[in-house]
N, C-alpha and C positions, 0 to 999 in steps of 0.2 A: 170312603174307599178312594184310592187313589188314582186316576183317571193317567191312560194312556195317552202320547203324545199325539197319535189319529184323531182319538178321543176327541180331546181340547182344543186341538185345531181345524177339527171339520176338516177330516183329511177324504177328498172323492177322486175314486181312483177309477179308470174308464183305459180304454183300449183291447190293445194285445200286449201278449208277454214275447213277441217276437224281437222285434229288435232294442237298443238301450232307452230305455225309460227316460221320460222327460219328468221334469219338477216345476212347474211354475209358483213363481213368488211377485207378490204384490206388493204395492206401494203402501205410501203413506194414506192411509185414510180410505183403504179402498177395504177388497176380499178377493176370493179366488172366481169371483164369478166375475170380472171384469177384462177376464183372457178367455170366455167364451166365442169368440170370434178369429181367436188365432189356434188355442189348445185343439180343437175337434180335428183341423187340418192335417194332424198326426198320429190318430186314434186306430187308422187303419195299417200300421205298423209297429207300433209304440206302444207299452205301457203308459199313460198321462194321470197323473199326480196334480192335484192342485190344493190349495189349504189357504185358510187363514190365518194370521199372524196372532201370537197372544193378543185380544185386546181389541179385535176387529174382527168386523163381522158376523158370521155363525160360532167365533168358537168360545170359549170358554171363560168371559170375563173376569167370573173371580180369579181367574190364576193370574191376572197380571198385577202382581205388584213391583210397586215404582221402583224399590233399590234394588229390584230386581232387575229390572228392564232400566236401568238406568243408562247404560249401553246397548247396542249392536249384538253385543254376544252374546245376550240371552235370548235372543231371538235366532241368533245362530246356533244353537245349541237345541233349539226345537226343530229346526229343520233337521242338523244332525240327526237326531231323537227317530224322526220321520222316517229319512234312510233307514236307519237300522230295524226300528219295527218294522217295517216293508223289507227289509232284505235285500236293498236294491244294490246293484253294483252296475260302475260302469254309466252311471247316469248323468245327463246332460240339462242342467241346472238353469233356468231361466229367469232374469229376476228384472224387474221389472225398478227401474229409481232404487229408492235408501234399497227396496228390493233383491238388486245386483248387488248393495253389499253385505248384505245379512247372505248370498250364495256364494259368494266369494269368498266368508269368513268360515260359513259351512265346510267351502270346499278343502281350505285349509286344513279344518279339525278333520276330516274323513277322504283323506286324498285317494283310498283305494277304493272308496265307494262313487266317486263324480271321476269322471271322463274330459268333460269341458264346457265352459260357460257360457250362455250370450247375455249378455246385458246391456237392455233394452232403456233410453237414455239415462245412463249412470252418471254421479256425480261422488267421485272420493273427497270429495270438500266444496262446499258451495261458499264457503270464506274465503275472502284474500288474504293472500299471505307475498307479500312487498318485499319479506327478507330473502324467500325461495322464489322470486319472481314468478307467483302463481297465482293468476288472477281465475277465482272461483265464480264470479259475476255478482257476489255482493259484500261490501263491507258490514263490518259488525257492528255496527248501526243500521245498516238495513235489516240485516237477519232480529235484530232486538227487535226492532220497529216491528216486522213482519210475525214473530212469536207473541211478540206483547200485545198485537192486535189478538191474534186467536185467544191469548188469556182472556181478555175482557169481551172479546166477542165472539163466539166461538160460529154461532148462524151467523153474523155478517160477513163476517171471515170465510167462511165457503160459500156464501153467495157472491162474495165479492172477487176470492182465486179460486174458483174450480173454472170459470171460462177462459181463465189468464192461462193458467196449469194445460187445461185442453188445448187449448187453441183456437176456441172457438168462441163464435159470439152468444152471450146469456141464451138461454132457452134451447140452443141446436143441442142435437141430441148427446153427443160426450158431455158437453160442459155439463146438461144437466143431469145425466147419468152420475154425472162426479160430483156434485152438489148434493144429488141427495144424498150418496155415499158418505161424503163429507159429515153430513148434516145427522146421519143417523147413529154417525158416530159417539159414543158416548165422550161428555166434553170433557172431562177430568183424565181421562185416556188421550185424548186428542191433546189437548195439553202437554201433559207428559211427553208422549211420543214425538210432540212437535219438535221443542226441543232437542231432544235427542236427533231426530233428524234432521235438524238443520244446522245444527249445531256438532253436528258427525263429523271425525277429521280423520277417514280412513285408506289417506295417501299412503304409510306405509306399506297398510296390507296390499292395494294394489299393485305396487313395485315387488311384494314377495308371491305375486301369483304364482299356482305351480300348476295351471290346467292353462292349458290353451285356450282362446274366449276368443268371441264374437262380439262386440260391441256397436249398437246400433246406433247413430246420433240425428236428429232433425237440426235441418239445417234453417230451422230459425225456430230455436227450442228459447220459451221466455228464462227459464229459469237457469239450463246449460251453455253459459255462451262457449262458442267456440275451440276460444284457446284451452277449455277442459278436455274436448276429445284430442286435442293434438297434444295434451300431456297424457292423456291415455294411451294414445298410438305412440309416443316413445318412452313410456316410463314403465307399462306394464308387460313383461316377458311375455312372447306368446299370443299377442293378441291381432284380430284383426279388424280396424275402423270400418266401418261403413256409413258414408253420412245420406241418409235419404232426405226424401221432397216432402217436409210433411211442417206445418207449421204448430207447434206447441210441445209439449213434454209426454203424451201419451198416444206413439203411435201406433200400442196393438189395439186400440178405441179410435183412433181417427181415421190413418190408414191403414188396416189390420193385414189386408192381400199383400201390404208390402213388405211388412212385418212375416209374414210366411214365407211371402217368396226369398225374400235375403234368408230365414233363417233354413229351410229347403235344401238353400245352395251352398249353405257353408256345411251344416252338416252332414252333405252329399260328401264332402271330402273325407270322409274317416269315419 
């Protein structure tokens, strides 16, 4: 029998039906329990949504197959799936890394359904590219180097970046929260997916946003340098930068209070 998109992705839905509904989306190698420290913040106005990605976590492993998932858009196309079995309209889309652009591509396919985005440090391409003077923070030798480790080692490979990724030193509690995450990931998926995510080059769709967005950036993120959010703050229509105090790539797990508070204040305005 054929399994609904809730279904498969371990879709848990928690709040009120009072004002626009949020969506939380996770990164690479995580699940939806890794926004428990920000999501509950909005439970007492909000409908909150959170899921896992084909392929992660609680949801549904067999359904991920690779030529499937060989892009972005199949994973955009299960969040779509989401909205629509939930009926959600008007919803404010949260996505957290490769995350923010599997909502971003979402928002695209279902623009009457999302409201507006924030995303939480995004990267529309972690590749240089010299010809568009756009320096991603790694050349493609770094990115092989860094994939081709996870192929052959997939445990030393997240014991080795989930502290880089956090921002923190081995043992303290994100990095190792994201280690096992990492870790219990199944490795032929992880694989897969790595790939595709590192290897993502989804600058146009950001230039064609058509929702207004919030974009959150650490301002000594290992993996985002810099010049990525200042090509987000002029390339993407509609959006608005915020760079907080927080050192590493995941600051609804590092500093989560600030992560609420920026996001609070932007979506106070509309």
């Amino acid at each position: 029998m054929e399994t609904t998109a809730t279904e498969r992705n371990n879709v848990v839905t928690t709040g009120q039906d009072d004002g626009a509904p949020i969506v939380f989306v996770h990164g690479f190698g995580c699940d939806g329990t890794m926004w428990r420290q920000v999501a509950p913040a909005f439970e007492d106005s909000r409908k909150v949504v959170t899921y896992d990605l084909t392929g992660m976590g609680q949801s549904d492993l067999s359904a991920y197959a690779p030529h499937r998932y060989a892009d972005l858009d199949a994973h955009a196309e299960d969040l779509w799936e989401i909205l629509a079995e939930l009926d959600l309209s008007g919803a404010v889309l949260v996505g957290h890394s490769v995350g923010a652009s599997i909502a971003l591509l979402a928002a695209a396919r279902a623009p009457e359904r999302v409201s507006r985005l924030v995303m939480v440090s995004p990267s529309p391409s972690f590749l240089d590219d010299a010809t568009q003077g756009y320096r991603g923070g790694f050349s493609c030798e770094d990115l092989e180097g860094l994939v081709g480790f996870l192929d052959e080692n997939h445990l030393g490979w997240s014991a080795q970046m989930a502290p880089t990724i956090a921002g923190q030193p081995a043992g303290a509690p994100a990095a190792e929260e994201l280690t096992r995450s990492f870790c219990r990931t199944d490795p032929a998926i992880a694989r897969h997916f790595g790939h595709v995510t590192f290897f993502a080059d989804q600058r146009g769709a950001f230039e064609r946003a058509r929702h207004p967005s919030l974009i959150l950036h650490c301002d000594d993120d290992a993996l985002v340098p810099m010049p990525v959010a200042e090509w987000m703050r002029d390339s993407v229509p509609g959006t608005t930068l915020r760079v907080i105090p927080a050192t590493g790539h995941c600051p609804h797990m590092t500093v989560p209070d600030i992560v609420v508070t920026e996001m609070r204040g932007y979506l106070g305005q509309g």
